[in-house]
N, C-alpha and C positions, 0 to 999 in steps of 0.2 A: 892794690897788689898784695899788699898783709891778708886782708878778706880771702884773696883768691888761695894763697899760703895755706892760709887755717883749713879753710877748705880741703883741698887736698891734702891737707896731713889726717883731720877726722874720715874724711872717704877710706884713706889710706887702712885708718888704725880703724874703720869699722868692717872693710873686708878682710883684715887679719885675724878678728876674732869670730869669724863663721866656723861655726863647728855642724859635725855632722847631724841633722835633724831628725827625731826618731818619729816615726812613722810606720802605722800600718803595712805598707807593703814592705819598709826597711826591717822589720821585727820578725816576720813572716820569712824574706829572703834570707836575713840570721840563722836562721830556724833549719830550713835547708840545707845552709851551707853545713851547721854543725851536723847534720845528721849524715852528708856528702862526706865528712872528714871521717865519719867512723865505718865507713864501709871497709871491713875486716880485708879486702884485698889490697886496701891502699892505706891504710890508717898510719897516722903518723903523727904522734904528741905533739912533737914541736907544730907542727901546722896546727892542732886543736887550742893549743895552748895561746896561738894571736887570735882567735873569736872567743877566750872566755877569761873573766876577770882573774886576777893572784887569790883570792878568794874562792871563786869557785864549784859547789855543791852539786851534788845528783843524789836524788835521794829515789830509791829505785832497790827492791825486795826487801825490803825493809831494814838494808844499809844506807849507809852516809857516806860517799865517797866524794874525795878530794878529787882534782884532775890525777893525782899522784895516786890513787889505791884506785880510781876506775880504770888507768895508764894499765894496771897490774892485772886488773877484770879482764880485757879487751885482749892483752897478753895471753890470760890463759882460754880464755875462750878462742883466742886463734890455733888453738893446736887440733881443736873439736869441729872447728866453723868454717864452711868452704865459702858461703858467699852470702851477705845482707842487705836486704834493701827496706826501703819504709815507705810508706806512703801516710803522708799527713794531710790531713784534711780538717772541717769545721772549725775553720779558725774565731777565737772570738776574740778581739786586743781591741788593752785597755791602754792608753797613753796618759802621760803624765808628764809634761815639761822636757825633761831627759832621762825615761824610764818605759818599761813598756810592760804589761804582765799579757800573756798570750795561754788562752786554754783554745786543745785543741786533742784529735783524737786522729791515733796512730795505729797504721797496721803495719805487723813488723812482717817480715817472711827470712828464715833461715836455714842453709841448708847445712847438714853437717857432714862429716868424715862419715858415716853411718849411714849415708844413705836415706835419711830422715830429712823431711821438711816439718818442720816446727812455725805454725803460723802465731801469731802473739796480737792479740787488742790492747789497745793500752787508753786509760784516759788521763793526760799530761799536761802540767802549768809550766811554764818558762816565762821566769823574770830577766831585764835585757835591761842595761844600762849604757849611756854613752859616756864612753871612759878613755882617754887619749884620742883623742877624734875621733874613734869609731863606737861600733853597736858591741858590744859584748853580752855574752851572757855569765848572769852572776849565779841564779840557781835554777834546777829543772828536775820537777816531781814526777814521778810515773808511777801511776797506779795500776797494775795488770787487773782485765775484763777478764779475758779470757785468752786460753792458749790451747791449742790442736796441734797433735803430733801425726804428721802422715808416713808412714813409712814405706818406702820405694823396693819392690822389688827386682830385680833384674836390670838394675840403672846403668 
């Protein structure tokens, strides 16, 4: 009877310590979600703020923003920005225990108050950590390839 006790208490205390597993498609689906949370018609700190660690970074035209000075980016580019989407592609991820680094390459499309579509290349790193049981992202480089400016007339 003790046996079977012990038992059930290590089964117990070892499915209590399962935490979330990082993984290629989990690093990947992260990646998504944060790029779903900045779409300029829904964006909303507080939601970006549960996928990325208290720490934090974007390093992106050759600034460093916190969640808190890119919060203010996003802001001002909503007065200009009618609507964005991305498409990410060539994923390449690296795992590590409970870490993930993901290069990968990004086409941005944007339209503005102006009647302009602005298309953007980007070639981009994101580091991913599991941090309170889930996947977080801690930092995300973006390097612009190339950007085209179309402009629309009679829209």
């Amino acid at each position: 009877m003790r046996n079977l006790c012990l038992l059930a208490l290590l089964l117990l205390t070892v499915g209590c310590n399962q935490s979330v597993q990082m993984t290629e498609e989990a690093a990947i689906a992260k990646l998504h979600e944060f790029f779903e949370l900045l779409d300029i018609e829904q964006y909303d700190k507080n939601a970006l703020s549960q996928i990325v660690t208290d720490d934090f970074h974007i390093f992106e035209m050759g600034q460093d923003f916190t969640l808190d000075t890119f919060d203010a980016f996003i802001h001002e580019a909503q007065t200009t920005t009618v609507s964005t989407s991305w498409t990410l592609s060539d994923f390449v991820v690296s795992i590590q225990e409970q870490s993930a680094h993901v290069a990968y390459l990004n086409k941005g499309l944007f339209e503005t108050t102006e009647q302009t579509l602005i298309h953007s290349f980007w070639m981009e790193s994101a580091y991913m950590v599991v941090q309170d049981d889930q996947i977080k992202l801690k930092f995300l480089q973006s390097d612009l390839v190339n950007r085209e400016v179309e402009t629309r007339v009679g829209w």
